[in-house]
C-alpha positions in Angstrom: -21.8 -21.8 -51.2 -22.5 -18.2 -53.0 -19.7 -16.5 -54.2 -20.1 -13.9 -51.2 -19.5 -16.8 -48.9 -16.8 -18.5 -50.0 -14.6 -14.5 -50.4 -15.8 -14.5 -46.7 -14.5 -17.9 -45.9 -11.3 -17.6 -47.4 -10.9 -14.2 -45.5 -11.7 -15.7 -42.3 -9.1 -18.0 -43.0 -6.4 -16.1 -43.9 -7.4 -14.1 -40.7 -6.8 -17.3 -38.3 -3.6 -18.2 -40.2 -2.0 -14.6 -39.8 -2.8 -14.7 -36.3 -1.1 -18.4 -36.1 1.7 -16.7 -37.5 1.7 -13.6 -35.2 1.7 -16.5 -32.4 4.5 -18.2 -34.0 6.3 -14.9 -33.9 5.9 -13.7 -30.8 7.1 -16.8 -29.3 10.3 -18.0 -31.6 11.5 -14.0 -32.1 10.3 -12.0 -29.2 10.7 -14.6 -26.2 14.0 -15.7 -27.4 15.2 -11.9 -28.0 14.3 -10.8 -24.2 16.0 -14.1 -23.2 19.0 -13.2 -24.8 19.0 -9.4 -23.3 20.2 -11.2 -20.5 18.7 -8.6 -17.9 20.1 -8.9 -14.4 18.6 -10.3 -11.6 20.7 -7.5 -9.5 18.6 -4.6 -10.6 16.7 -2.4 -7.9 13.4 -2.6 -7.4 12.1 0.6 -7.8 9.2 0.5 -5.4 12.1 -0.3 -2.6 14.2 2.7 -4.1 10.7 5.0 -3.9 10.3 3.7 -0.4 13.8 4.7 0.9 13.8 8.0 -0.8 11.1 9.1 1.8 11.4 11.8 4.0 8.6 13.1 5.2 10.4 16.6 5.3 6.8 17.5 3.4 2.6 16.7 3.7 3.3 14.8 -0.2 5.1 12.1 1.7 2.6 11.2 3.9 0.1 11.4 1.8 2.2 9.1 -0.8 3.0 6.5 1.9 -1.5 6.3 2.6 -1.9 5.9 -0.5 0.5 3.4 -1.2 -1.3 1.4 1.4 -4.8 1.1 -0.5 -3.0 -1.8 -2.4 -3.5 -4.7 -0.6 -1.1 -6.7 -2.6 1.6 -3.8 -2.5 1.5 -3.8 1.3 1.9 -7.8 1.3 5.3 -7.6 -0.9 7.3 -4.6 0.4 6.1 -4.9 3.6 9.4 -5.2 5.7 9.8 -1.3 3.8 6.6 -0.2 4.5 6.7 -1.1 8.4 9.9 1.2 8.5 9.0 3.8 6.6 5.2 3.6 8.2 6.7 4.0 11.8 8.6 6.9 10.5 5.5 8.5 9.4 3.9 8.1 12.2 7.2 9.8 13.9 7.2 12.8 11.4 3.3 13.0 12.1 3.4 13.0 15.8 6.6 15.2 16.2 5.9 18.1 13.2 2.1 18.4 12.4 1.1 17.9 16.7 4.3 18.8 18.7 3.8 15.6 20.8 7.1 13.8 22.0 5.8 11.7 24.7 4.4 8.5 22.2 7.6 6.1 21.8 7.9 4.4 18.8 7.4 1.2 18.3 4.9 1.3 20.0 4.8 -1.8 22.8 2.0 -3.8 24.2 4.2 -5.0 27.1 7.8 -4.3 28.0 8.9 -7.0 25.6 6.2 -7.3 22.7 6.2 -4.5 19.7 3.1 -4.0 17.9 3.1 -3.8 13.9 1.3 -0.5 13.5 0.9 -0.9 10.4 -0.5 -4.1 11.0 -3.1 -2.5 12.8 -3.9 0.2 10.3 -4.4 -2.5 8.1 -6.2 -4.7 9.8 -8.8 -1.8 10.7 -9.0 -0.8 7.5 -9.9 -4.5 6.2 -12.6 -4.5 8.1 -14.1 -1.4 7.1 -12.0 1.2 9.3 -12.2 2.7 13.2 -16.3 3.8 13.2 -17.5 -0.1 11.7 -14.7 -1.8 13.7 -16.0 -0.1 16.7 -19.6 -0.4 16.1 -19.5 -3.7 15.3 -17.2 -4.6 18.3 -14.2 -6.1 16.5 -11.2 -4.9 18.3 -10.6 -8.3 19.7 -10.4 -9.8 16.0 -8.1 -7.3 15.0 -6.2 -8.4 17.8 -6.3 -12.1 16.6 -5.3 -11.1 13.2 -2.4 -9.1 14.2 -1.1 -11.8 16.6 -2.7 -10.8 20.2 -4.8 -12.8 22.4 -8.5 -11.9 22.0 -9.0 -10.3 25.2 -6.3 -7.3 24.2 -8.5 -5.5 21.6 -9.3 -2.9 24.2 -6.0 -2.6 24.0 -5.6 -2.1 20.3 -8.4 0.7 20.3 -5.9 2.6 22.6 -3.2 2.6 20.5 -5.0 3.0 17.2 -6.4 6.3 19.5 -2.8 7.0 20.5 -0.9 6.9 17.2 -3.7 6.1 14.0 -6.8 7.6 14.4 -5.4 11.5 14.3 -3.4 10.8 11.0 -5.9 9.0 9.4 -8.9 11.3 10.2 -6.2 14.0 8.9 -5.7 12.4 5.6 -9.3 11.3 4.9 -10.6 15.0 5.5 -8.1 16.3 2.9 -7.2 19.1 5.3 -3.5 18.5 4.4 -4.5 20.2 0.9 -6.1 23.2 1.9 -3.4 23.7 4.5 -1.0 23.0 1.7 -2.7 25.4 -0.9 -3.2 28.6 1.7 0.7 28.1 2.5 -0.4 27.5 6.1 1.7 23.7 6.1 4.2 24.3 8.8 7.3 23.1 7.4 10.4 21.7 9.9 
């Protein structure tokens, strides 16, 4: 071995054993020191805290709420908030930006059985959103995947029409923000 070589070995070396010790470190000192903070289970989840602090008094909100909904995992784990606070969107929506009082919320297939709007919005938007589910004639899945017999996806496509479609379209196209910027958002 040159000279050049073995300076390079014992560099490498005392590269690996550093990091062992940085290793060694990180688990005896730092894992027992956060152990021994002895943080409380009892904390609030901030997300939950976010969620219940909407009021959709303001455009922001609902725009906030959308985009919380482009995390599929986020929807998954505060759901049971999200389904409130989605309805009440949908409320706000209906009631402020198009004066319309006449959709009850939740929305019902039947007398007896409620249907998850969000569950819906989701479910379109898995698939690719209204124009592909439509084209491609996969109302009845959506449907299925919500928990409906195949044969009410004509269904579905009605009440996406009656309570999604509007909001969506009015989110996608950004029109909130010019609104929003000319002072033009009506404000209740």
């Amino acid at each position: 071995m040159t000279k050049e070589e073995e300076v390079g070995m014992l560099d490498k070396e005392s590269v690996i054993s550093k990091e062992t010790e940085h290793e060694r470190f990180k688990t005896e000192f730092l894992n027992d020191y956060f152990e021994r903070l002895n943080v409380s289970t009892n904390e609030p989840d901030w997300n939950v805290l976010i969620l219940q602090a909407m009021s959709f008094k303001e455009i922001n909100d609902y725009k906030a709420l959308l985009d919380m909904l482009e995390d599929e995992e986020y929807v998954i784990k505060y759901r049971y908030h999200l389904d409130t606070k989605f309805n009440e969107m949908i409320d706000w929506f209906l009631k402020v930006k198009l004066e319309i009082y006449t959709r009850p919320l939740p929305a019902y297939e039947s007398e007896t059985r409620k249907v998850c709007l969000l569950d819906l919005y989701m479910g379109v938007k898995r698939e690719g959103r209204h124009r592909i589910v439509t084209e491609n004639n996969l109302w009845a899945n959506i449907a299925q995947e919500i928990g409906f017999d195949y044969n009410e996806g004509e269904y579905m496509i009605l009440l996406y029409a009656m309570y999604l479609d509007v909001i969506i379209y009015h989110y996608k196209s950004r029109w909130w923000l010019i609104q929003d910027k000319a002072g033009v958002t009506k404000r209740r």
